[in-house]
C-alpha positions in Angstrom: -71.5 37.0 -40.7 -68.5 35.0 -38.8 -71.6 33.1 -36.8 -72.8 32.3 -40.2 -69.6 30.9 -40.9 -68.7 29.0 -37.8 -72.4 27.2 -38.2 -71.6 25.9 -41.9 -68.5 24.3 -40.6 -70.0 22.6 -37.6 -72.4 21.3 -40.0 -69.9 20.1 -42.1 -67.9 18.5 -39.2 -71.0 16.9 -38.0 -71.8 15.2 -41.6 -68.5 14.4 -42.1 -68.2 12.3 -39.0 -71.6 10.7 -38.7 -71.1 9.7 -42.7 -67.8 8.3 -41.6 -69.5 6.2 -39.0 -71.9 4.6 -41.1 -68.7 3.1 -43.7 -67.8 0.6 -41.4 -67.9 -3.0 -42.6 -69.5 -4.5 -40.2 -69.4 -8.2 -40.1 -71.7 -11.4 -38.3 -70.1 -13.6 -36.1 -71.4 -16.8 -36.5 -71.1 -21.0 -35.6 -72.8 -22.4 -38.6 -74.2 -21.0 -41.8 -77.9 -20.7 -39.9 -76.7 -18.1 -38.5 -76.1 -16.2 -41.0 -79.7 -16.3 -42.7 -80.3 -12.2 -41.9 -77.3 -11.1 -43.3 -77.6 -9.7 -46.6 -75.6 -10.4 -50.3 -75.8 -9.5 -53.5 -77.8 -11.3 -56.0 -76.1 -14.5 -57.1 -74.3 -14.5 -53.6 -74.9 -16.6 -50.6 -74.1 -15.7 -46.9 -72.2 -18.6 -45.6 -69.8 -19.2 -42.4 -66.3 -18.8 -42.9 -64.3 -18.9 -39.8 -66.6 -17.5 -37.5 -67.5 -14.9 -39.6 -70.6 -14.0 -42.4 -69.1 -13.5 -45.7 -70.9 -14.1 -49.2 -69.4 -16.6 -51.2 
């Protein structure tokens, strides 16, 4: 019964963290707006280069 216990919250430890690590706002560095063709926006939103960085404007 306690191994039964331990598992569930390892599982839930694992989850937590790899859930965790997929939140992060990852960002494009970029030169021009060219390079920031790939990186995706929501409709109505354009990527475009704003100080070295991908943001959607």
């Amino acid at each position: 019964m306690a191994d039964i216990i331990k598992f569930i919250y390892v599982i839930i430890i694992v989850l937590f963290v790899f859930f965790s690590g997929k939140n992060t706002d990852a960002k494009n560095i970029c030169i021009d707006d060219v390079h920031c063709q790939k990186y995706k926006c929501s409709p109505g939103l354009y990527p475009t280069c704003i100080n070295g960085w991908c943001e959607c404007k």
